[in-house]
N, C-alpha and C positions, 0 to 999 in steps of 0.2 A: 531385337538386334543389339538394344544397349546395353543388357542385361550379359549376353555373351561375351560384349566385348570386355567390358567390367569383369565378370568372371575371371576369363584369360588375363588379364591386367593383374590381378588380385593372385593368381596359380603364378603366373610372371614373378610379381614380389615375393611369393613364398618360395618359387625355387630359389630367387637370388639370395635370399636371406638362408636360407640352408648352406646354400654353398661358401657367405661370406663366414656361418659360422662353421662349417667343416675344417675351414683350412687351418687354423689355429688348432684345431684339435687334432686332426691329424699330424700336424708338425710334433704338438706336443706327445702324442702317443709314440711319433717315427723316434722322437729325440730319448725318450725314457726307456725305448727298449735299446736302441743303442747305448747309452748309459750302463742300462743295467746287465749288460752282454759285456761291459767293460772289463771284468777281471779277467776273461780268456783273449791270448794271443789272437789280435782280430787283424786282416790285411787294412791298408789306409784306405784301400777302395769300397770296405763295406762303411766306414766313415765320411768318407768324403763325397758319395754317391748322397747320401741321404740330406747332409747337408746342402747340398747343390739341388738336390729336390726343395727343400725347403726354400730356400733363395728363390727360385724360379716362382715358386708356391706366391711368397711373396709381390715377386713383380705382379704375376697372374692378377692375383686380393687388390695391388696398387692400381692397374689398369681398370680393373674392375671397376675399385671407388671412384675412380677419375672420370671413367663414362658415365656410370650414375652418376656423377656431380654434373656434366655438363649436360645432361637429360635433362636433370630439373632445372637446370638452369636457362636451358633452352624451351622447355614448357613455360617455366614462369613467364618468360619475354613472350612469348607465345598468347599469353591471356592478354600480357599489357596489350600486346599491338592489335589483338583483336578488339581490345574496348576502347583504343583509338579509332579503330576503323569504324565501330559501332556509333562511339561522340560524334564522329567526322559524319557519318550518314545522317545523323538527327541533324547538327550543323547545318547543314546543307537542304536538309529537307525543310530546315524553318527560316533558311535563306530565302528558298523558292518559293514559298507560301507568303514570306515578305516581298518577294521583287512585286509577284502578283497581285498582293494590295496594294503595292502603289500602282501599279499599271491601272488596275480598277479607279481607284482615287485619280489619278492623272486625266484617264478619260473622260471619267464623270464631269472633272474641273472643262477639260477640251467644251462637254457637251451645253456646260451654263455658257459658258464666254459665248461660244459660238450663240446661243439662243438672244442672250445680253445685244450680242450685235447687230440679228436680228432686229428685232424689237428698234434699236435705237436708227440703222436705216431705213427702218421704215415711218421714222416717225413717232414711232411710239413710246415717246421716253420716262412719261409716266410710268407705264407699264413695266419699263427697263427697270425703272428705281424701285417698283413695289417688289419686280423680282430680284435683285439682287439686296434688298431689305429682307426677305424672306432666307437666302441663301444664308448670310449672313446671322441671321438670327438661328435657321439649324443648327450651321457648322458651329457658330457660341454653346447652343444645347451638345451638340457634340464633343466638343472639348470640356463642357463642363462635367460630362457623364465619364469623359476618361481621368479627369483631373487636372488638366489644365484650365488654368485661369486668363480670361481675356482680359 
């Protein structure tokens, strides 16, 4: 299917390019044989027809250029906005991969405290202190494996 469209894209640009170079040529061949038709008694409407083709010829080529300019111009913005939209989804997709570790990290923290207070209403404060000595001591190997320093 992309091979086709490409094809037709590519038949697209060679007719346009035909026809941008036709019209020049054509003006020049309409203008030379009126030219060279000049030495016999000519009416002003075999003149002024041709020239008025041409003119017209002209806007045609002008319009033309004008639309091809704003094609490519509106494809180019077209790539930009599409690799914003593509930043924007990565953005966001390692926004939510971050909320989610802290959610993780938050809970985990919810799940010592709450053990910590365990342990200390019931008396067990030894116990409290050797577990959050331990906590302590991961989360230090933790930041020192990411590179923070305690």
């Amino acid at each position: 299917m992309f091979s086709k469209q490409s094809s037709r894209l590519s038949e697209k640009k060679g007719l346009r390019l035909f026809l941008f170079l036709l019209f020049p040529v054509s003006q020049l061949l309409l203008l030379t044989g009126i030219f060279l038709c000049g030495t016999d008694p000519v009416r002003p409407i075999h003149i002024i027809l041709p020239v008025l083709l041409c003119i017209l010829s002209d806007a045609v080529l002008a319009a033309a250029l004008r639309y091809t300019g704003k094609r490519a111009s509106l494809l180019a913005e077209n790539r930009i906005m599409e690799q914003k939209i593509e930043d924007q989804s990565r953005y966001y997709a390692a926004l939510a991969d971050h909320y989610q570790a802290v959610r993780r990290v938050r809970h985990d923290i919810d799940n010592h405290l709450y053990t910590t207070r365990i342990l200390v209403e019931d008396g067990k404060t030894e116990e409290a202190i050797l577990y959050a000595d331990s906590l302590m001591e991961s989360i230090s190997k933790v930041l020192q494996k990411e590179g923070f320093t305690t």
